[in-house]
C-alpha positions as CSV (number, residue, x, y, z in Angstrom):
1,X,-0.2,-4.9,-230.5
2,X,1.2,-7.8,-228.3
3,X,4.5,-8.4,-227.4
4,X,5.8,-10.7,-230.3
5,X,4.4,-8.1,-232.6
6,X,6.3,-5.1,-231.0
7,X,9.3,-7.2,-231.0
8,X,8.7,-8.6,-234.8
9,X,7.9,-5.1,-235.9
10,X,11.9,-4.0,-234.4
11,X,13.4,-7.0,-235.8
12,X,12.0,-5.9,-239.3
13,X,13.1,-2.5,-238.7
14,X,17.2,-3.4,-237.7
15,X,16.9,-5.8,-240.7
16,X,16.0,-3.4,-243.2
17,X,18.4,-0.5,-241.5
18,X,21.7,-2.6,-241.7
19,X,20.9,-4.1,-245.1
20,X,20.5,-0.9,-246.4
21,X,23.6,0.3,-244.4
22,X,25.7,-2.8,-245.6
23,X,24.4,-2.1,-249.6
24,X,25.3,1.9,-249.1
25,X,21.1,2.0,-250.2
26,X,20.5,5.5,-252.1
27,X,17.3,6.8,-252.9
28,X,13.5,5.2,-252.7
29,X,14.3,2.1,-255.6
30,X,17.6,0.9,-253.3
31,X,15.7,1.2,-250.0
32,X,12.8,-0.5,-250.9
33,X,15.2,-3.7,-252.2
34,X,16.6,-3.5,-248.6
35,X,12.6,-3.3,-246.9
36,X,11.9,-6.4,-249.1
37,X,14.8,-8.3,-247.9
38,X,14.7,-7.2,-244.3
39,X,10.8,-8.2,-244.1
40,X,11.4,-11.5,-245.9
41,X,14.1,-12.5,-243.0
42,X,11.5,-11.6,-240.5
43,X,8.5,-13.6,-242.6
44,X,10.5,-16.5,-242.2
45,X,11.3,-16.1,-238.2
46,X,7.6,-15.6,-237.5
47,X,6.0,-18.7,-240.0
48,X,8.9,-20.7,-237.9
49,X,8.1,-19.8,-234.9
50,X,3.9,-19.9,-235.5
51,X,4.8,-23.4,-236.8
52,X,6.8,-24.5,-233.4
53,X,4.3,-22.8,-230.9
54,X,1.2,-23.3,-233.1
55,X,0.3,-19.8,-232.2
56,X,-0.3,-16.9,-234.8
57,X,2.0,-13.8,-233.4
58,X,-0.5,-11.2,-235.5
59,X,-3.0,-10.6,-233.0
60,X,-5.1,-7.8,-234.3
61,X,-5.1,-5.7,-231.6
62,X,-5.2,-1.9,-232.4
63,X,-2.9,0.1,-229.7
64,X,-5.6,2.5,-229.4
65,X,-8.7,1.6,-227.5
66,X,-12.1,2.3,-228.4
67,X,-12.4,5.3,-225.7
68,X,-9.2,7.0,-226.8
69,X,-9.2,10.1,-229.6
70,X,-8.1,9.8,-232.6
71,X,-5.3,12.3,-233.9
């Protein structure tokens, strides 16, 4: 994962927690609304800044290397 990934990936993750904190979400139905608006706010921050850099943040690197175990 590169850097803009790790840091997209956390954006994503506070989105989704205060949306779901700001609804009161309950249950799997509520906190999946808040998941879908919390990774539609990031979507739209990473096509902007793809489009302004003309650079793909999703890199396709796996954080574990060939050589490494898998658990």
């Amino acid at each position: 994962m590169s850097e803009a990934e790790l840091i997209f990936t956390a954006l994503v993750e506070l989105s989704t927690r205060q949306i779901a904190e700001t609804e009161n979400a309950e249950g799997i139905g509520e906190n999946k609304k808040a998941s879908v608006k919390g990774g539609r706010i990031v979507k739209k921050a990473r096509l902007e800044l793809e489009l302004e850099t003309d650079k793909s943040i999703i890199t396709g690197e796996n954080f574990f290397k060939e050589d490494m175990p898998k658990l």
